[in-house]
DSSP file (Angstrom, degrees, kcal/mol; ACC not computed):
  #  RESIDUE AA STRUCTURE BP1 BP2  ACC     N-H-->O    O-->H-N    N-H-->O    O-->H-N    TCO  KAPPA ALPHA  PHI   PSI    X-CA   Y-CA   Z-CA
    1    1 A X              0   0    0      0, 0.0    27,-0.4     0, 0.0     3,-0.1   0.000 360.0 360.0 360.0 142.7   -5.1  115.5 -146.8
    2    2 A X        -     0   0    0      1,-0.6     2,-0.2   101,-0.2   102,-0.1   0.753 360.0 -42.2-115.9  -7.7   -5.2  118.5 -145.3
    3    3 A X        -     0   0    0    100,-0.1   100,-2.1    24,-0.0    -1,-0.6  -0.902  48.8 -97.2 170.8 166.9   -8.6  119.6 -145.2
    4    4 A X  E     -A  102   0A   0     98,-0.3     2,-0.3    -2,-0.2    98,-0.2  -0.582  19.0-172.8-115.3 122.4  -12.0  120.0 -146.8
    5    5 A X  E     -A  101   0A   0     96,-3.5    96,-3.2    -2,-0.2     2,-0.3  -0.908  41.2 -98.8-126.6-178.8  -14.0  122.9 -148.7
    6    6 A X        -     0   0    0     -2,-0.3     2,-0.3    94,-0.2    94,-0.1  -0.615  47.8-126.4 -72.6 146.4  -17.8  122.9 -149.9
    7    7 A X        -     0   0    0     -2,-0.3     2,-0.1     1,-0.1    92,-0.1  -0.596  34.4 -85.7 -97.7 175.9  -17.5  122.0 -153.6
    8    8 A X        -     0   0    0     -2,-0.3     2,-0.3     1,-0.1    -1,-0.1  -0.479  32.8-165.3 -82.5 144.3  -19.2  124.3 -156.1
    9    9 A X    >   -     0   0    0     -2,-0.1     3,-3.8     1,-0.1    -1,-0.1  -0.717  12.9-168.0-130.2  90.3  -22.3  124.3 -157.2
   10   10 A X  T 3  S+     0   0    0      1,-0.3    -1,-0.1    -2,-0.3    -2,-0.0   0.783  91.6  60.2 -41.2 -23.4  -23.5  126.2 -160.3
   11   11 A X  T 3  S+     0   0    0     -3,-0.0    -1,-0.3     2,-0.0     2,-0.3   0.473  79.0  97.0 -74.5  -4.1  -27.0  125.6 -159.3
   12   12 A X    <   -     0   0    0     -3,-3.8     3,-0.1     1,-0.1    -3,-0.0  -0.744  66.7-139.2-109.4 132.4  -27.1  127.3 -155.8
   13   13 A X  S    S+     0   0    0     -2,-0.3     2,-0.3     1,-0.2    -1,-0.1   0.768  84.2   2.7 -48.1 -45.7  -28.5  131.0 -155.6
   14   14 A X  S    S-     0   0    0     -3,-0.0    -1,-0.2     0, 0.0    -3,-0.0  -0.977  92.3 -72.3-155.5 152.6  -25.8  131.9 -153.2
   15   15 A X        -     0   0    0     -2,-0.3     2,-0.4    -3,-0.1    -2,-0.0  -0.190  40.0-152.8 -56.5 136.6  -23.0  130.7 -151.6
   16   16 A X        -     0   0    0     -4,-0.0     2,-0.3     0, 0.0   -10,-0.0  -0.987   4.9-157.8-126.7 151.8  -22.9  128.2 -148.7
   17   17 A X        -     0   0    0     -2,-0.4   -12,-0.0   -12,-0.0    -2,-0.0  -0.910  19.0-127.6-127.0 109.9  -20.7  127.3 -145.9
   18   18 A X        -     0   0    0     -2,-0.3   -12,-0.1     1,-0.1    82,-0.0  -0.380  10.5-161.3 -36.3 143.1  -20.2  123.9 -143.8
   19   19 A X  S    S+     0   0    0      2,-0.0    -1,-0.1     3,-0.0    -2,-0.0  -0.069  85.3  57.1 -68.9   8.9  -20.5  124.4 -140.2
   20   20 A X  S >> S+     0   0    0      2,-0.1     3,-2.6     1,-0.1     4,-0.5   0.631  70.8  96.2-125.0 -34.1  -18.8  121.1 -139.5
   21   21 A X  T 34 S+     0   0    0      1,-0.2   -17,-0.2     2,-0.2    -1,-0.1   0.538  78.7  64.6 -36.7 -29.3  -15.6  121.5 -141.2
   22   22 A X  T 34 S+     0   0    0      1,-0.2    -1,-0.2     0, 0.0    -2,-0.1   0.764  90.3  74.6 -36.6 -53.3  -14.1  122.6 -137.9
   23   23 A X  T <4 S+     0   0    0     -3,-2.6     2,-0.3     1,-0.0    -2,-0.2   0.879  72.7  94.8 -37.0 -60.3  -14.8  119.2 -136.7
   24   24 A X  S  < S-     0   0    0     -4,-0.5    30,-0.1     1,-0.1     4,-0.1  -0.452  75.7-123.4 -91.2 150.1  -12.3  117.6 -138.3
   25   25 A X        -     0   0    0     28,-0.3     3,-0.2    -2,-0.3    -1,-0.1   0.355  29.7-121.1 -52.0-179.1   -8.8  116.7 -136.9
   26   26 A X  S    S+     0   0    0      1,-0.2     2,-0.6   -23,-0.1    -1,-0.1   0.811 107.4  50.9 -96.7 -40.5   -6.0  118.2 -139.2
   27   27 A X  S    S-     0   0    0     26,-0.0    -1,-0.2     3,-0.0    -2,-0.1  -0.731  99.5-119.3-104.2  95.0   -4.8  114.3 -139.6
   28   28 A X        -     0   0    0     -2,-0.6    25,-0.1   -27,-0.4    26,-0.1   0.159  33.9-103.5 -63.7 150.5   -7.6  112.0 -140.5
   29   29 A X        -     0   0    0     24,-0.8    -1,-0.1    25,-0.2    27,-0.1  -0.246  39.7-116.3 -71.0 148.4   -8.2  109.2 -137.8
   30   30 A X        -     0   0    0     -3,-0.1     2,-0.2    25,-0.1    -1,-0.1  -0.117  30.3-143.2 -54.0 157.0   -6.5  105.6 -139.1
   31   31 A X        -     0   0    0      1,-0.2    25,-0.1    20,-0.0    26,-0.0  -0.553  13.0-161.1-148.8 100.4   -9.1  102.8 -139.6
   32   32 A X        +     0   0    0     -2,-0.2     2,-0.2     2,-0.1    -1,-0.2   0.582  63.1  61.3 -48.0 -30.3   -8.6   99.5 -138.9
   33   33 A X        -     0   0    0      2,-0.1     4,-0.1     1,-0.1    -1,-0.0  -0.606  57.7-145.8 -86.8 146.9  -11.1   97.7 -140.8
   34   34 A X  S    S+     0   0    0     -2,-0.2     2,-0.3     2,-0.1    -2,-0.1   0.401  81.7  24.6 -72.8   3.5  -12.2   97.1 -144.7
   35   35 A X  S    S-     0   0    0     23,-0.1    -2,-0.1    14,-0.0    25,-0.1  -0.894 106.5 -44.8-157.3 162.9  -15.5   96.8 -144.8
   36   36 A X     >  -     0   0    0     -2,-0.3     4,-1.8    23,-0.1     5,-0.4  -0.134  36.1-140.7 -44.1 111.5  -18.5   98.1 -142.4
   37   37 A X  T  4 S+     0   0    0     21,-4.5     4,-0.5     1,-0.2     5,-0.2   0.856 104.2  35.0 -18.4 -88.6  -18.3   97.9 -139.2
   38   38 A X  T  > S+     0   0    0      2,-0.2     4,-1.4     1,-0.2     6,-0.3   0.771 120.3  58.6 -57.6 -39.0  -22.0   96.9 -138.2
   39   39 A X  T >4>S+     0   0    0      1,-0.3     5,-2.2     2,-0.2     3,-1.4   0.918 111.1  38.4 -48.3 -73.5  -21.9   94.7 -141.9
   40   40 A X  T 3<5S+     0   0    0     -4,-1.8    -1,-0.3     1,-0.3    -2,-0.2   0.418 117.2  47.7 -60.3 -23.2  -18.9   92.5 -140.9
   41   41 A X  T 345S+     0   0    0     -4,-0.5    -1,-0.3    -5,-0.4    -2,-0.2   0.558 124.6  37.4-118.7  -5.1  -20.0   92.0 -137.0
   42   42 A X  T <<5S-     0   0    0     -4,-1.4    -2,-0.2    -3,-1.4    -3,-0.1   0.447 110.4-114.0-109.5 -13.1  -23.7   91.1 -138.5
   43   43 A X  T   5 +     0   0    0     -4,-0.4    -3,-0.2    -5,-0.2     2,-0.1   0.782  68.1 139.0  93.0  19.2  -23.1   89.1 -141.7
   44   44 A X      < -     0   0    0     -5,-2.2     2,-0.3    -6,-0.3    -1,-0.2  -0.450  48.8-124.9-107.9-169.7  -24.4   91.5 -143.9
   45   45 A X        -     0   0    0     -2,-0.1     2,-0.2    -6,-0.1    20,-0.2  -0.951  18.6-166.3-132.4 147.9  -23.4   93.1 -147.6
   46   46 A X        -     0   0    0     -2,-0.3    18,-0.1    18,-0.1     3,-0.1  -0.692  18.9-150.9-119.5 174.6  -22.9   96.8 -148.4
   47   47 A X  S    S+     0   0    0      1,-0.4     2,-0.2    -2,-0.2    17,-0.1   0.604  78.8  11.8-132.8  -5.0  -22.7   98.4 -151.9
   48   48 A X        -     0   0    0     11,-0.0    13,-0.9    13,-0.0    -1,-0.4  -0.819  65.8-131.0-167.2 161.4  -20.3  101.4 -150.8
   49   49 A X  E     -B   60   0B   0     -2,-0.2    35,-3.9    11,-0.1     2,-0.4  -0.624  14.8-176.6-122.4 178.5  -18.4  102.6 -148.1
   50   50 A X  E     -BC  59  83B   0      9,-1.5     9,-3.3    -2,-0.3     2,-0.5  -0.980  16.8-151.9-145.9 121.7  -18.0  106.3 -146.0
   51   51 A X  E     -BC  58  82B   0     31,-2.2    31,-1.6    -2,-0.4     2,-0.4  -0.844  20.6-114.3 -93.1 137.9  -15.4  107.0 -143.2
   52   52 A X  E  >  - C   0  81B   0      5,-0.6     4,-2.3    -2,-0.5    29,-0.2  -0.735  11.7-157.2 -76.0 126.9  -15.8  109.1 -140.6
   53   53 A X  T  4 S+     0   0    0     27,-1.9   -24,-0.8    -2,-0.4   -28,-0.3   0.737  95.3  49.6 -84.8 -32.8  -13.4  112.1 -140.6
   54   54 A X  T  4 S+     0   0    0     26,-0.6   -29,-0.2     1,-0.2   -25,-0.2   0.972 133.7   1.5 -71.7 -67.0  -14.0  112.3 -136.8
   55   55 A X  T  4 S-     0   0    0    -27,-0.1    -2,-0.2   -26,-0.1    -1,-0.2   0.780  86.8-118.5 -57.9 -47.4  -13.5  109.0 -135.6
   56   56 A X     <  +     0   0    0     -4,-2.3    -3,-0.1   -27,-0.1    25,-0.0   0.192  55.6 157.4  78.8   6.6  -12.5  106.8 -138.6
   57   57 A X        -     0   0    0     -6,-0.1    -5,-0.6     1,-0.1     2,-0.2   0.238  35.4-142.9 -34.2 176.0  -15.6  104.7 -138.0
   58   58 A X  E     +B   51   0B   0     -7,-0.2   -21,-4.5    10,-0.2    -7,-0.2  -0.699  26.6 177.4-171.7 113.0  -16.2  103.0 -141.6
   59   59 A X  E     -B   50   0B   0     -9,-3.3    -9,-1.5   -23,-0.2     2,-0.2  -0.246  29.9-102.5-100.1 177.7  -20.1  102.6 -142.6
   60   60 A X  E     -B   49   0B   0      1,-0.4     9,-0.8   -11,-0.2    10,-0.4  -0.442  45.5 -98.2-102.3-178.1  -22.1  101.4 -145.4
   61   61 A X        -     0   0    0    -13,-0.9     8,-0.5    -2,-0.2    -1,-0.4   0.236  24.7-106.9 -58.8-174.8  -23.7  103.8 -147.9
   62   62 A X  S    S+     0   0    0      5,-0.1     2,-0.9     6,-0.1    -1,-0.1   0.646 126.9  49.9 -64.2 -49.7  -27.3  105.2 -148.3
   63   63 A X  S    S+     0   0    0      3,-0.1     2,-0.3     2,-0.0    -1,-0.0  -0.265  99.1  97.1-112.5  51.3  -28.0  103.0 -151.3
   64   64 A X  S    S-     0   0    0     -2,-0.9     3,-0.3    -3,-0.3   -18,-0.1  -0.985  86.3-118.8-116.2 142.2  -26.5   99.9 -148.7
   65   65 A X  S    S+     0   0    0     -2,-0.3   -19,-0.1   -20,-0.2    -2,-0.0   0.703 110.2  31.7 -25.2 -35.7  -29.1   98.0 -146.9
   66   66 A X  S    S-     0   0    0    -21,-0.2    -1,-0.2    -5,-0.1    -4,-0.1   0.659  84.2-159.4-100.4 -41.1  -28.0   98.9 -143.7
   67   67 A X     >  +     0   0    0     -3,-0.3     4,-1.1    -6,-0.2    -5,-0.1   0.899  26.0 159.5  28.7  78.1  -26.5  102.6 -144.2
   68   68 A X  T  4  +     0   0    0     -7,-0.2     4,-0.2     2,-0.2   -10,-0.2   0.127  64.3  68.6 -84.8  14.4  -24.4  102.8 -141.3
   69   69 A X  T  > S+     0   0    0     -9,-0.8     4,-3.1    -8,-0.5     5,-0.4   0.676 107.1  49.8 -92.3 -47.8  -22.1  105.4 -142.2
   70   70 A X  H  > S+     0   0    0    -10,-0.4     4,-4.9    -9,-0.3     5,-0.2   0.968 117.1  43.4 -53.6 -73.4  -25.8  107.8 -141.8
   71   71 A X  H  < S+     0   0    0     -4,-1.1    -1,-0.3     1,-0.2     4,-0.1   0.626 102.6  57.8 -58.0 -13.8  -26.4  106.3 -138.6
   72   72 A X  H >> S+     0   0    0      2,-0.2     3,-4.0    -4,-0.2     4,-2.1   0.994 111.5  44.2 -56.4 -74.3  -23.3  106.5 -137.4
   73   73 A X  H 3X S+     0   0    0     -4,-3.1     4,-1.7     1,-0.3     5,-0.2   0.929 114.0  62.5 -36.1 -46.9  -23.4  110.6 -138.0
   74   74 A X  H 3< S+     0   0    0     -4,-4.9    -1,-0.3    -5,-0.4    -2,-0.2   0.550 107.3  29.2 -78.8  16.5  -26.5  110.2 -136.6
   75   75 A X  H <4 S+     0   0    0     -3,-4.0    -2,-0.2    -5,-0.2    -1,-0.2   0.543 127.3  41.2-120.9 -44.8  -26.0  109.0 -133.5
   76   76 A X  H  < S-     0   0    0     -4,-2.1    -3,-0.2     2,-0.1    -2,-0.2   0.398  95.4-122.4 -76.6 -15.2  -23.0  110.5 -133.0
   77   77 A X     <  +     0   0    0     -4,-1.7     2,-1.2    -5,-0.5    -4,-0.1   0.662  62.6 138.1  41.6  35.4  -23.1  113.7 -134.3
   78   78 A X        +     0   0    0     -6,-0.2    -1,-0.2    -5,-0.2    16,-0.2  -0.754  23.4 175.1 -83.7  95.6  -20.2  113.2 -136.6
   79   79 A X        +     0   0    0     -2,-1.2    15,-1.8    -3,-0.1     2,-0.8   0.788  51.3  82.2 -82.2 -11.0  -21.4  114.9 -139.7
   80   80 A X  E     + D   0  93B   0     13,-0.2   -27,-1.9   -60,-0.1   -26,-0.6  -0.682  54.1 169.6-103.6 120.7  -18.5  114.7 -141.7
   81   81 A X  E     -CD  52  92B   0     11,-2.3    11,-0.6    -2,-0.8   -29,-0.3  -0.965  19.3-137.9-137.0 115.6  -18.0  111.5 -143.6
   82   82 A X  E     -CD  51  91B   0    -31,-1.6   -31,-2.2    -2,-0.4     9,-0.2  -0.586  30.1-108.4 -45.8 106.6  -15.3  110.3 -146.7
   83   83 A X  E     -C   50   0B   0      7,-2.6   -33,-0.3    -2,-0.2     7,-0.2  -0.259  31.3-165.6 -33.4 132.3  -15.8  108.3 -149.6
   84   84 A X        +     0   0    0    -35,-3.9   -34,-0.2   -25,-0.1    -1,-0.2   0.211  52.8 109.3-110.6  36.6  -13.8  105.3 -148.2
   85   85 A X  S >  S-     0   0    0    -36,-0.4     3,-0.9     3,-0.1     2,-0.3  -0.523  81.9 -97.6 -90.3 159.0  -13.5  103.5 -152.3
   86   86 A X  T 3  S+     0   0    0      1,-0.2     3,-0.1    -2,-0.1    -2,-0.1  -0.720 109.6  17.2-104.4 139.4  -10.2  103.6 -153.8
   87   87 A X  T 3  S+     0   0    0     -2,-0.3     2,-0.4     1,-0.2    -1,-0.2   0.709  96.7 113.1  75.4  25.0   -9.5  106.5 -156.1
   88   88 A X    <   +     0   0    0     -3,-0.9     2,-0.7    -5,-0.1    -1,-0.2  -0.997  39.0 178.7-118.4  91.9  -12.8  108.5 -154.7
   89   89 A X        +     0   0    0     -2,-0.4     2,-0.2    -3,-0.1    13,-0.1  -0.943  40.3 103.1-112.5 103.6  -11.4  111.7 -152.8
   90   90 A X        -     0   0    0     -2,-0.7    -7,-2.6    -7,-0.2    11,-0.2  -0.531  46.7-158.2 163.5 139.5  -15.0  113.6 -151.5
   91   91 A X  E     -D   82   0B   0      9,-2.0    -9,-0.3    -9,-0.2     9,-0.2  -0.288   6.9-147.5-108.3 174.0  -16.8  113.9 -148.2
   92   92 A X  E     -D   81   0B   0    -11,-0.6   -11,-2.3   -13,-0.2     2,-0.4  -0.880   4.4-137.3-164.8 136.8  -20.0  114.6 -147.5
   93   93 A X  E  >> -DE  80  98B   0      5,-1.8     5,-1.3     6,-0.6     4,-0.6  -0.856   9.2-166.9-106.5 142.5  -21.8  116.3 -144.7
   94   94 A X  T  45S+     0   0    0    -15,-1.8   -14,-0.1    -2,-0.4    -1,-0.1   0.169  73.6  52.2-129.3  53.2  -24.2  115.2 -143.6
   95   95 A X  T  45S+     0   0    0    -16,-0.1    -1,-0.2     3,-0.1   -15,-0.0   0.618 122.2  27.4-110.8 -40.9  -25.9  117.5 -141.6
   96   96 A X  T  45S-     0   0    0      2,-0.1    -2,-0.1   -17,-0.1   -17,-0.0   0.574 105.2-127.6-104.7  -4.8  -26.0  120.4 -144.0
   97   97 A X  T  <5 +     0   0    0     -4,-0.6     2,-0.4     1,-0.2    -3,-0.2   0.934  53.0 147.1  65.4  60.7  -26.0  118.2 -146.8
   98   98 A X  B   < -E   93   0B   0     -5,-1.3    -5,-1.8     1,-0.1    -1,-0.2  -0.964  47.2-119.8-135.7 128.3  -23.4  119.4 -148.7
   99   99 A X        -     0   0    0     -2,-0.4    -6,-0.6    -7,-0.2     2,-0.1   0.171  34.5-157.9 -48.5-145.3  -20.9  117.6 -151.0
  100  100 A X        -     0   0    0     -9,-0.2    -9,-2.0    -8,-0.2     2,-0.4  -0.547  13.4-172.8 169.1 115.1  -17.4  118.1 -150.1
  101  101 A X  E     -A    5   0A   0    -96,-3.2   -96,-3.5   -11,-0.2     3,-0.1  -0.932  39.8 -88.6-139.2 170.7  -13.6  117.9 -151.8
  102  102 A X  E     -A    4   0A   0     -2,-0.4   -98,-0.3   -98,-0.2     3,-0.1  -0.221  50.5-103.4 -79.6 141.2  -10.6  118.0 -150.9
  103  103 A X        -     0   0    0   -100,-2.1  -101,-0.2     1,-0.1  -100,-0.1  -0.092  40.1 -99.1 -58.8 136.7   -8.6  121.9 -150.7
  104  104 A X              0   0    0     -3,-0.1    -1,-0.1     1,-0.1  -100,-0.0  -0.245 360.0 360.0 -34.8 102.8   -6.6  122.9 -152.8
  105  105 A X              0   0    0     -2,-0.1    -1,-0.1    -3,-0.1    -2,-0.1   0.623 360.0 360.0 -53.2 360.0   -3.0  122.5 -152.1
C-alpha cells in the first residue's frame, strides 16, 4: 500500500484535508500479533480490530469493550489507524475524524 487519501464525502460543504497523512511511513510497520494487544495480555474479547499505521500497534474497536486502538492514538498521538479485518482496506483518523482509503494506483 502506498498511501492514504480522505475518502469522499457527498455530504460535506467543502473539501477537507488530513493533517496526519504525513505521519505515515511509506511501508506500513509489520505486526506481530492477531488480536489486541491490551485484550490478549488481560483476557478480554474485542469485536473488531484497527492497526496503527505509525507503529503497527493492533487495538480493539470503538464498539469493543476496551477500545484500544482509540486509546492507543490517544495516548500516543498516532492518529492514523487501519481496518486490521481481512478484506477491509480503510483507515481512519482519528484526530480529524475523517474516513480514509487507500490511493489510487
Amino acid at each position: 500500500m502506498t498511501g492514504w487519501i480522505v475518502a469522499p464525502d457527498a455530504g460535506r460543504v467543502e473539501e477537507v484535508s488530513c493533517g496526519h497523512l504525513d505521519q505515515a511511513p511509506d511501508e506500513e510497520p509489520p505486526s506481530a500479533v492477531r488480536g489486541c494487544e491490551e485484550c490478549l495480555a488481560a483476557g478480554g474479547t474485542w469485536v473488531h480490530l484497527r492497526k496503527c499505521l505509525i507503529c503497527g500497534h493492533v487495538g480493539c474497536c470503538d464498539s469493543s469493550p476496551g477500545r484500544h486502538a482509540w486509546g492507543h492514538a490517544d495516548t500516543t498521538d498516532h492518529a492514523l489507524a487501519r481496518s486490521f479485518e481481512q478484506g477491509e482496506a480503510w483507515a481512519w483518523c482519528y484526530q480529524d475524524s475523517l474516513f480514509l482509503l487507500p490511493e489510487p494506483a
